[in-house]
N, C-alpha and C positions, 0 to 999 in steps of 0.2 A: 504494500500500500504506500501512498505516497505519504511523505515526512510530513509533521504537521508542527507547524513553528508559528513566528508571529506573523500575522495573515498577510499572503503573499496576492501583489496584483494578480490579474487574470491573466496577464502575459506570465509573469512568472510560472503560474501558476501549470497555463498552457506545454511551457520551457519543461517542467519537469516532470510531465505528465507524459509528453514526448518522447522524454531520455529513457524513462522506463516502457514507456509502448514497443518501441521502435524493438529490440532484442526478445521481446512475446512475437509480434510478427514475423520477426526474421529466423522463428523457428520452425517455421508454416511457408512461408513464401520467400525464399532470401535474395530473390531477383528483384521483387518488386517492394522488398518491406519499405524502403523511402517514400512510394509513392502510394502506398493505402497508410501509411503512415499520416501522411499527409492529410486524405480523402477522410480519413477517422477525427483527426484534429479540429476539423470546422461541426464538429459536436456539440454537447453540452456537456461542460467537466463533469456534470455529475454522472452522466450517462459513460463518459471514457471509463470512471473509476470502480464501474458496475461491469463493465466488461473486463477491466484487469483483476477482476474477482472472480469473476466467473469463465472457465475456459471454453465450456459451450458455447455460449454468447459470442466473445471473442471468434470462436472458427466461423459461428454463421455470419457476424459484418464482414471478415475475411471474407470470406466468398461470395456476399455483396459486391464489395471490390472488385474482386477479381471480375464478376460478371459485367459490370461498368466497364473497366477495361479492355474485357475484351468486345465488348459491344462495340466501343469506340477507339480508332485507329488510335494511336501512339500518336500524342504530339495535336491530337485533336481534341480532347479532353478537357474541356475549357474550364474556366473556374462554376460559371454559370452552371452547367451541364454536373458539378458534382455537388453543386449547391443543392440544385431539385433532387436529387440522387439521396443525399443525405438526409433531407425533409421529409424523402417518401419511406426511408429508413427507419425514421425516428416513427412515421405512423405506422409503420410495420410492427413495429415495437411495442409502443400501446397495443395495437391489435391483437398480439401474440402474448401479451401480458392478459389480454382478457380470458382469450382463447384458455389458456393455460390456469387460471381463479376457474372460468367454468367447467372446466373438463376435472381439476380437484375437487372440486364440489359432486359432478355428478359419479365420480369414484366413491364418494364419501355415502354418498345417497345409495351403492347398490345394497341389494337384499335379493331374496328368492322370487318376494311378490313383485317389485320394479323393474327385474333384472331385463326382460323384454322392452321393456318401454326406456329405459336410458341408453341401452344398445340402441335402439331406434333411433331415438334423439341425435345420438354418435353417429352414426351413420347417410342417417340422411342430410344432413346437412340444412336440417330447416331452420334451426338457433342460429342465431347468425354467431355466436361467439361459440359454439360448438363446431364449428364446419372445418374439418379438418382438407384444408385444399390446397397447402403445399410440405415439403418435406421438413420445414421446420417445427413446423405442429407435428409434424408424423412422429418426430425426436422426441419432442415433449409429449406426447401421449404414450411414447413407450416408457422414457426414463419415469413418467408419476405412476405409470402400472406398475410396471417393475418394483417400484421402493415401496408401492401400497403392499404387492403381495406375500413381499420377504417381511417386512412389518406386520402381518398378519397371518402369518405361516398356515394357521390354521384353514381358514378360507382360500387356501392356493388353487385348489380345484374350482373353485367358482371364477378365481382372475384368470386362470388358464382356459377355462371357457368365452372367457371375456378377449382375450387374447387371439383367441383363434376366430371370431367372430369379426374381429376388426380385423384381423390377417383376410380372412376370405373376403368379406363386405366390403372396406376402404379402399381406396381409390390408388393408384399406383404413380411412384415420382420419378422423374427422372433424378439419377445420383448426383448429378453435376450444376444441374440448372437449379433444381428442387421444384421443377413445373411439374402441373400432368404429364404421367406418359403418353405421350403419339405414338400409337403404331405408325402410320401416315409416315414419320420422320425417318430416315437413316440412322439406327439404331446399332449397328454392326459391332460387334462386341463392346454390350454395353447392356446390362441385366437391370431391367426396371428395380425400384424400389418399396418394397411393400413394407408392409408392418413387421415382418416377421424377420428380415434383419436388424430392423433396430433393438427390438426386443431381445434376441439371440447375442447381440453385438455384447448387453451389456451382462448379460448371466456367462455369459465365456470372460470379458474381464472380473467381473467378481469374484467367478472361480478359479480364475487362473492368480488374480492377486492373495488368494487364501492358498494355494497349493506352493507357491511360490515364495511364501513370505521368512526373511532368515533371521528377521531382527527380532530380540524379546520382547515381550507386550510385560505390559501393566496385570494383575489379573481382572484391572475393571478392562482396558482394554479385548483381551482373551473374551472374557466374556461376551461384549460386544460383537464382535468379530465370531465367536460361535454361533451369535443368534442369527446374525446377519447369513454366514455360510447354509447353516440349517434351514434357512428359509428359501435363499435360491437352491439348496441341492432340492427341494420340494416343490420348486415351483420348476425345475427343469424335467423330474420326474413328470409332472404331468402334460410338459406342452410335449414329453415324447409321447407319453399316453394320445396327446389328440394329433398326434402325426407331425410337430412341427419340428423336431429335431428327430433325425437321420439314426438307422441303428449305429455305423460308425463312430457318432459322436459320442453316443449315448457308451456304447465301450471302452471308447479311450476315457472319458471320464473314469469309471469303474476302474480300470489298467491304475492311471495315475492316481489314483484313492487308495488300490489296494497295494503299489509301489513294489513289488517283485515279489509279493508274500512277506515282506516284512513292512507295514503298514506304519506311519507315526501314532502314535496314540490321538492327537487332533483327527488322526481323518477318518478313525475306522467309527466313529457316533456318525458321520457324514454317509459313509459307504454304506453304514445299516437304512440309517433314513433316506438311501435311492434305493435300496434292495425293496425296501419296505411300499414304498411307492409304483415302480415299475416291475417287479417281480414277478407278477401276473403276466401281464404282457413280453417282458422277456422270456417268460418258459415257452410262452407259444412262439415267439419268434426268433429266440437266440437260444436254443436249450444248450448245445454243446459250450458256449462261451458261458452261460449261469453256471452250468456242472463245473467247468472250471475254477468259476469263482468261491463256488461253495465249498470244492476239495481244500482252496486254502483255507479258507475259513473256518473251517474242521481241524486242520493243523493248528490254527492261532489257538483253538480252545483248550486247548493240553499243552498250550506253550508257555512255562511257569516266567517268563522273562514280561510278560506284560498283563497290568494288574487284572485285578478282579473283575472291577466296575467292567471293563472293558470286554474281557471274557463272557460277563452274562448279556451283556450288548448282542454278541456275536452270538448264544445259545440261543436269544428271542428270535433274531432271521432265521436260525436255522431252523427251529419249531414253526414257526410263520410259516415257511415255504412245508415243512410235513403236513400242517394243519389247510393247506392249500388257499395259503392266503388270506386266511380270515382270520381278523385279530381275537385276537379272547377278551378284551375291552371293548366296548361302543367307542368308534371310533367319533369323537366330536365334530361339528358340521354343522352350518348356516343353520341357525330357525327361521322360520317366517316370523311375523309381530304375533299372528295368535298363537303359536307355540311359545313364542318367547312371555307373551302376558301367563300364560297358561304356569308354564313353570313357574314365574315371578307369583304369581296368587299360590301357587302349593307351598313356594318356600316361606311365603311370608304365613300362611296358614298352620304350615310344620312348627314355626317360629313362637306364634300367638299361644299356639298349644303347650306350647314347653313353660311358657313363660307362666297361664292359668295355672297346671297342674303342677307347678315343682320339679323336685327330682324324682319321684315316685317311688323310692326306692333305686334307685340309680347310682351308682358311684361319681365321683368328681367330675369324669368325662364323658357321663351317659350314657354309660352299657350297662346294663344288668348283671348286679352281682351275681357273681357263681352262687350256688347252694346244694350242696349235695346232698344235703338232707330233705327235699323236696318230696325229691320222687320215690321216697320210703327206703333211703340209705343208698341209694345205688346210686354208683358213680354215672355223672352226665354222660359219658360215653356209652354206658352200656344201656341205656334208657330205651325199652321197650319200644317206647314211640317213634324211633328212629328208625326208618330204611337202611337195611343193613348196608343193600347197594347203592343206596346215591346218600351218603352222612357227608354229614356239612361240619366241616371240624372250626374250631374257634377262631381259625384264621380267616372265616370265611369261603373257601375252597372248598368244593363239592367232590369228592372222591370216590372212586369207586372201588371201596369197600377198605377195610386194612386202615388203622388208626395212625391218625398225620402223615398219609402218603399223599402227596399231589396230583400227579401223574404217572402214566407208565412210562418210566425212565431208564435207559439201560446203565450199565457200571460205570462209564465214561461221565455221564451225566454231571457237571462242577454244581447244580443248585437243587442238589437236595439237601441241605438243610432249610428248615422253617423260616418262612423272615415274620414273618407273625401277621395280623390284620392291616387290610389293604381298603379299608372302608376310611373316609375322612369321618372321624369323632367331632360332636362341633360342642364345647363345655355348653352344659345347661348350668341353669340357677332357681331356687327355691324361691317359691314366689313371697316366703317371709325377707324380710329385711335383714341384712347382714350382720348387724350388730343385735336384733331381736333375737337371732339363731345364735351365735354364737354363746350368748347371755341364755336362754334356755338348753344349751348343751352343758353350760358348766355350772348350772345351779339346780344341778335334780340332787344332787346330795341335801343339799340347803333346802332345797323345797318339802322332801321328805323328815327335815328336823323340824320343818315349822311348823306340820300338817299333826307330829307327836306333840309340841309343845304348844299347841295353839288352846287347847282344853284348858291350862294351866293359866298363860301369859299372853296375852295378846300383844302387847308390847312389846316385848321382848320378841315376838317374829317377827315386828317391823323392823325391828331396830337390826336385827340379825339379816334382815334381807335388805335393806339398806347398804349396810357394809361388806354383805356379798357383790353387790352388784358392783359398787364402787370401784372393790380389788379387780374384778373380771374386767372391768372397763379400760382402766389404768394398765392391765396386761397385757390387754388387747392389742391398746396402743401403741405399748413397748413394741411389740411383737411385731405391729403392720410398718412401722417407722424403720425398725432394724431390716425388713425384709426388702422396704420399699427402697432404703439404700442400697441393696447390692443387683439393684432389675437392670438385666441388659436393654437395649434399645428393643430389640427383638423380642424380649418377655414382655417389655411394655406396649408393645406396639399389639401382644396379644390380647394382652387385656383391653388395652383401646378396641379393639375390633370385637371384643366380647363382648364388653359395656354398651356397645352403639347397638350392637345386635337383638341385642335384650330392651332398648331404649325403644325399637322399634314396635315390638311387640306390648311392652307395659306399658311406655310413657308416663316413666316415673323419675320424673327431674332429680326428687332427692337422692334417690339410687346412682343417679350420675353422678352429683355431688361426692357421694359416700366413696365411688370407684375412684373416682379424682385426687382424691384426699391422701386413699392408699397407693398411690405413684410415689409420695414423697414429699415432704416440706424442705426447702420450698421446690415448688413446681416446673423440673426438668424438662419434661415432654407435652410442655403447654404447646408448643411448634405442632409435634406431629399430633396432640390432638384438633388444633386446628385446619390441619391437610385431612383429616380423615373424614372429620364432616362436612369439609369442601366438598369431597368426592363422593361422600353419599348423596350428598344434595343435590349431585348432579347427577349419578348415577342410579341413584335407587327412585323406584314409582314411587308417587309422592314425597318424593325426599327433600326437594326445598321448602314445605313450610315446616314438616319433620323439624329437619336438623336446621333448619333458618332459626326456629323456635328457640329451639334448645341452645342454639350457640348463642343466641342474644341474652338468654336469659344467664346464663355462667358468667358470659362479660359482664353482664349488669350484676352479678354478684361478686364481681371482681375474680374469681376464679382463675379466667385468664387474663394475664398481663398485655399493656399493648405491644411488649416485645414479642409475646406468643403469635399474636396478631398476624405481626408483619413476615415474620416466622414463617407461622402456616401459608402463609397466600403466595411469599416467595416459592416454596418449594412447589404446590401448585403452577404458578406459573412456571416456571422453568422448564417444565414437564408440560405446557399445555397445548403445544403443535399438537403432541402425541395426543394426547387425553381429546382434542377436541374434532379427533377423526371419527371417535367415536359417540361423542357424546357433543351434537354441534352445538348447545342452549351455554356450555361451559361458561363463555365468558357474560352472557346475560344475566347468568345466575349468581358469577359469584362477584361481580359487579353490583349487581340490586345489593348484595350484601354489605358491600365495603361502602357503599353510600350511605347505609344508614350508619353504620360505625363511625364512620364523617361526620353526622352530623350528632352523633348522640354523645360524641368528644371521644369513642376511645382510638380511634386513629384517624394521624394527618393526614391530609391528602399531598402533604409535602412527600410522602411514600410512592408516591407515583411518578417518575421521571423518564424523561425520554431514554434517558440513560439505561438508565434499569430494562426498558422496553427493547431497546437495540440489545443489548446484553441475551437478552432472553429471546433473540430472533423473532419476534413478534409484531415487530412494521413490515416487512415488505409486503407480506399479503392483506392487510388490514385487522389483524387479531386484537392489538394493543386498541387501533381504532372500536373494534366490538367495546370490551371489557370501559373505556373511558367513558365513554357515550352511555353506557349501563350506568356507571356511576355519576354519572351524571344527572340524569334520567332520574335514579332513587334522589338523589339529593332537591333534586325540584320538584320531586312527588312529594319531599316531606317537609320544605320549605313555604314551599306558593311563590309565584313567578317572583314576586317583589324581591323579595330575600335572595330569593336566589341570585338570581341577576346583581342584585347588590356583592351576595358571599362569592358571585364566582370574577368579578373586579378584584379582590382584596387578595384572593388565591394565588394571581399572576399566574395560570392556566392558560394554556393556547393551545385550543384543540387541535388548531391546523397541525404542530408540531408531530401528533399523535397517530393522524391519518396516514394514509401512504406514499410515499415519497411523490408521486404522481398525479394524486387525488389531493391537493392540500388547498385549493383554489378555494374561494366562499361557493362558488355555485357547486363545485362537486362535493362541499360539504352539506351544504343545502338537502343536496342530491339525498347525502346518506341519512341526513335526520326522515327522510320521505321512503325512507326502505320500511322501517319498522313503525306501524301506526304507534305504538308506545314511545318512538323517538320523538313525534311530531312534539311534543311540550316541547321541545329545543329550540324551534324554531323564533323563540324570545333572544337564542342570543344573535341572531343575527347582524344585528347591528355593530354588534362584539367582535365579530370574526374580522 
């Protein structure tokens, strides 16, 4: 990026914006970098330092250029002639800006029940900001598929439908001009352009930068970088399933994963998750190359040189392929909305129940104590009522017959031993009050002294159960303070998630209190409890007035601090590109929030800076613009124009700043208060902008 000192003229400015363009060209063009060097220079700086960021960008004005160029002899090129050349650039640009907001949008928007109808939309070209009619949108439609469906690993099968639909359906470019293709034209070695190279282009550099990589990672990195791999080795697996990549390719991928029979440990979770995807269709179509793959794979299971985890990796495909493909899990995949409500009403229903009835008899994490004295002495195994042929042993596994055997496994076999229940346990709680239970567990001694001496002294049981309850409290205490000192983040992020769970079903603010209390004095994980009812309120049905409730009422008890505040909403946002792919209301919602926290004092709106918003990648597509405009919006709901307009003078706020680098004008802000009927009250600051 260019140096930033005390503010240099525009000429200057131009000077050094030059020095560094000039050598990015001259790595793409080295005949001609002086003279699109040039042709890029009568720009807008802002627009040069957007392309020296971005390298896509960069090649497609390159080749602008170049087609100016060559359109126009050498020496004919006037200044005029690259003037209108540049202007019709800059509209391409907007245009391709738009193109590329709605084509994310209607990515965002697929499901099972739209899936026809946004395909549609793509395709025919009737949106004007959808119509994909030259090969630079064709770029951007692959590269925002692409990064949606390794982000969402799970739904790959639906983007690789999506994929192959715009490969058959979409229109075809020429590689050089980026026009339609003409048959009509002289084409003589020279392969049109569809969809399905650019798509293909970028899962072969992904995989080829993960197969290839020598340097050490971070383990946040690694991490990264495994989900990222994970998700294109699954989204390649299925564009082979719909016929878009070649059996060849789809082998040498396999070859280089399983690297001569001695695999890295990074690649062989990769090589299960394509075995695991295509392994169907390769038996039908490559059986002698699978047999091969699977003999080594057979040998890595006995091979004591590489770990465990990695070994039962390799036992799962090879049961996969005997079981003929079909997993012994349900494998997860798209709902519709009514499946999706459907579940969302059972779990909240499962929820409510737990919450009425207690533990029941339950242990801590809501399984049913053992009892062997039930069933008249006889051990739960041997219980009459049990099918001898299909017993279901305590780890859940259905066996056929023979006490803790899984399956029929031969001697070879590395997993037989037990790894225990494979069921998610979700802690329940008694629908008594924490501190009432605890105080009736340790006062049955005391209660059976006063129930003998009550004949005698009535006083005397008061006064005895007084100074029981006292000690029990004061222990209590000890007990929840010393415990609540040594909570990792992760223990308390459990109980955070337990408490909200439970909040949901009882709606019992003091309970929250009480759970709050026992995190610690003072208040550690005031942050992540503020992220977590962020996210419910965005994410659970009915969960902004739920958890809007509930958080306003804790601030107002002072509970949390405005450091927790600022805390929770950072971490939030940081994370909210991600978060609001799936959940687009994000920044409406937690916006209405922060407004009223504005105004009720527990936090500034000095919290909100452009800074903070570029930080968090959040201008260029308009996000930051969402979330301000919300809060803004709450603060004039709870104001009345007057006030407002007064309090947002005294703020020194400039929305324009907030909008998109592009959209910062009064009429396309205008524009955006007229998006959302709930934005129209903004239209008072007009005069302000």
């Amino acid at each position: 990026a260019v140096q930033k000192g005390a503010a240099p003229s525009p000429q200057e400015l131009e000077e050094r914006i030059g020095e560094q363009l000039y050598p990015m060209i001259e790595q793409y063009e080295p005949e001609k970098a002086g003279k699109i060097t040039g042709m890029l220079l009568m720009m807008d700086n802002q627009e040069l330092l957007h392309l020296m960021e971005d390298q896509n960008s960069l090649v497609a004005k390159i080749n602008e250029a170049l087609a100016v160029l060559n359109e126009f002899p050498e020496g004919k090129t006037s200044q005029k002639l690259r003037t209108q050349h540049l202007t019709r650039s800059t509209q391409k640009s907007d245009e391709n800006e738009r193109a590329e907001a709605a084509f994310r949008h209607a990515l965002d928007e697929i499901c099972p029940e739209n899936f026809h109808i946004i395909l549609e939309k793509v395709v025919s070209g009737t949106e004007k900001d959808l119509n994909i009619d030259n090969k630079v949108k064709l770029d951007m439609a692959a590269k925002l598929t692409f990064e949606k469906a390794i982000a969402k690993s799970v739904f790959c099968k639906t983007y690789a439908e999506f994929c192959w639909n715009l490969f058959d359906k979409l229109g075809k470019f020429h590689p050089e001009s980026g026009k339609k293709w003409d048959k009509t034209q002289n084409n003589t070695g020279v392969k049109p352009y569809d969809f399905r190279r650019p798509i293909l282009a970028r899962c072969q550099k992904e995989f080829e930068a993960y197969t290839k990589k020598e340097n050490a990672d971070s383990e946040d990195d690694k991490d990264k970088k495994r989900k990222r791999i994970l998700g294109t080795i699954r989204l390649i697996g299925e564009l082979y399933i719909k016929g878009m990549i070649a059996n060849n390719i789809i082998n040498s991928c396999c070859h280089v994963l399983i690297d001569g029979g001695k695999p890295k440990p990074d690649f062989i979770q990769a090589l299960c998750k394509l075995l695991e995807t295509i392994g169907k269709k390769m038996e039908a179509k490559q059986l002698a190359s699978l047999n091969n793959i699977f003999e080594i794979l057979k040998k890595l299971t006995q091979d004591p040189a590489l770990d465990f985890r990695h070994r039962l990796m390799i036992q799962d495909t090879i049961d996969l392929r005997k079981n003929k493909w079909i997993p012994r899990f349900k494998e997860e995949k798209a709902m519709t909305k009514k499946e999706f409500k459907q579940k969302e009403a059972r779990e909240e229903q499962e929820a409510r129940n737990r919450a009425m009835h207690g533990n029941s008899g339950r242990s801590k994490y809501g399984r049913q104590p053992r009892n062997h004295h039930q069933s008249g002495g006889r051990d739960h195994r041997g219980s009459s009522s049990r099918n001898k042929n299909n017993m279901r042993e305590d780890n859940e596994w259905s066996t056929a017959g023979g006490s803790g055997a899984r399956m029929r496994r031969g001697t070879s076999d590395i997993r037989l031993k037990d790894k225990g229940s494979r069921r998610k346990l979700m802690p329940t709680r008694s629908g008594m009050s924490r501190q009432r239970l605890e105080l009736a567990s340790s006062n049955k001694y005391s209660s059976l002294l006063q129930t003998t001496k009550n004949k005698d002294s009535p006083t005397t049981t008061t006064t005895t159960k007084t100074t029981t309850t006292t000690t029990t409290t004061t222990t209590t205490t000890k007990v929840t303070t010393s415990a609540a000192k040594n909570l990792s983040p992760e223990q308390a992020e459990k109980k955070i998630d337990a408490f909200l769970v439970e909040y949901f079903a009882a709606r019992d603010k003091g309970e929250v209190i009480q759970c709050i209390s026992e995190l610690g004095e003072p208040l550690k994980f005031g942050g992540k409890i503020v992220e977590k009812m962020l996210m419910n309120a965005v994410e659970k049905k009915g969960g902004k007035d739920v958890m809007g409730g509930l958080l306003k009422y804790i601030v107002s008890k002072k509970v949390i601090a405005k450091g927790d505040l600022e805390t929770g909403y950072t971490e939030v946002l940081k994370n909210a590109i991600d978060f609001s792919c799936d959940n687009p209301n994000l920044y409406y919602i937690i916006g209405d929030f922060f407004g009223q926290f504005v105004c009720d004092g527990s936090v500034d709106i000095s919290y909100i800076t452009v800074e903070a918003m570029e930080k968090y990648d959040l201008l260029n597509y308009g996000d930051a613009g969402k979330f301000v405009l919300s809060v803004l919006k709450s603060i004039r709901t709870e104001k009345g124009e007057e006030a407002f307009i007064e309090w947002y003078k005294k703020s020194g706020m400039k929305v324009a700043s907030f909008m998109r680098p592009k959209r910062r004008s009064t009429s396309d802000i205008l524009a955006e208060f007229q998006k959302r009927s709930e934005w129209e009250v903004l239209m008072c600051l007009e005069p302000l902008l």
